[in-house]
C-alpha positions, 0 to 999 in steps of 0.5 A: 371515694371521691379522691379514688374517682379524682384518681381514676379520672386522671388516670382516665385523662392519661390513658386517653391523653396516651391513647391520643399520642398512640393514635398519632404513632399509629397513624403515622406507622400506618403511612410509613407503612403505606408507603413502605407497602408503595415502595415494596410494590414499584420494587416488585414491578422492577423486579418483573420488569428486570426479570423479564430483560435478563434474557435479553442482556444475557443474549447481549452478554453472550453475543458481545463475549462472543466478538471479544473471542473473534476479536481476540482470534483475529489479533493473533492471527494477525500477530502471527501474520506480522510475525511471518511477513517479518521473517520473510522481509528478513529473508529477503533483505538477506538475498538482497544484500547477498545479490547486491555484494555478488553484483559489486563483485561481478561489477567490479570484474566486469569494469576490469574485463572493460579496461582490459578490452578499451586497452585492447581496442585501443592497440588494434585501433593505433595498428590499423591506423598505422597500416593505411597507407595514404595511397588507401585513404586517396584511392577511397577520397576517389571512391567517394567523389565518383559515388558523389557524382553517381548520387547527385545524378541518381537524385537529379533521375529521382527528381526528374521521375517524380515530376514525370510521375513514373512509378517504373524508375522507383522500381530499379531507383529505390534499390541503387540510391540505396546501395548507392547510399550504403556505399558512401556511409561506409566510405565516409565511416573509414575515412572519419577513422 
């Protein structure tokens, strides 16, 4: 009996040596669980807490969906506004070199027309010199001379009329210097030809 009862008190000593080794199993589940339990709680409050942001992000979602198609919709309307101005800039470039090549034409039969006409003048001109006669050109060196003495004469009134401060000679002055004037510019313009 005794060896029965050595038997259960190492049985009993083994039991309590497990039970001991199971205490301390059981304490540290016991923490892991306590921190699982933690853990599982601030996942929980992150969860709620992204819950109640969903909303607003999908808000945000929708509202940055909606400029990418505005965005979208405005690079093609801006393509297809590109695409317009270049064929309006290939029309008008065609006009362009349409209306140059018609002006080279015309240029060019302008330039024509001008020699033909330089010529032209040119003969008139060698005509009419050769019709003067000098008893014209003398007769107008006359003219001129006479026309000379009269606006030296004028003048000298116009200076005389002007010291006096007599408005009364401006008055029939004015329009003879000017004939008078006229007349000499148009002698000189023949006799220079």
């Amino acid at each position: 009996m005794e060896e029965k009862l050595q038997e259960m008190l190492r049985e009993l000593e083994a039991l309590l040596s497990r039970k001991a080794e199971m205490e301390v199993k059981v304490g540290s589940l016991e923490a892991a669980l306590s921190a699982a339990i933690a853990r599982n709680s601030e996942l929980e409050s992150e969860v709620d807490e992204m819950k109640m942001e969903m909303p607003a992000a999908r808000k945000e979602v929708e509202r940055l969906q909606a400029e990418v198609a505005e965005a979208v919709e405005k690079h093609s309307a801006a393509v297809a506004e590109a695409a317009r101005l270049r064929s309006e800039i290939d029309k008008v470039v065609k006009a362009n070199e349409a209306a140059a090549a018609a002006h080279d034409t015309d240029k060019r039969r302008l330039e024509a027309e001008l020699e033909a006409l330089k010529g032209e003048v040119g003969r008139i001109q060698a005509e009419k010199d050769a019709s003067l006669d000098m008893a014209e050109v003398e007769g107008k060196g006359f003219k001129i001379s006479d026309l000379n003495g009269e606006l030296e004469q004028l003048q000298l009134a116009v200076a005389e009329a002007q010291r006096r401060g007599k408005n009364e000679v401006w008055r029939w002055l004015g329009p003879a210097t000017t004939t008078v004037l006229a007349a000499a510019s148009f002698v000189y313009a023949a006799r220079s030809r």
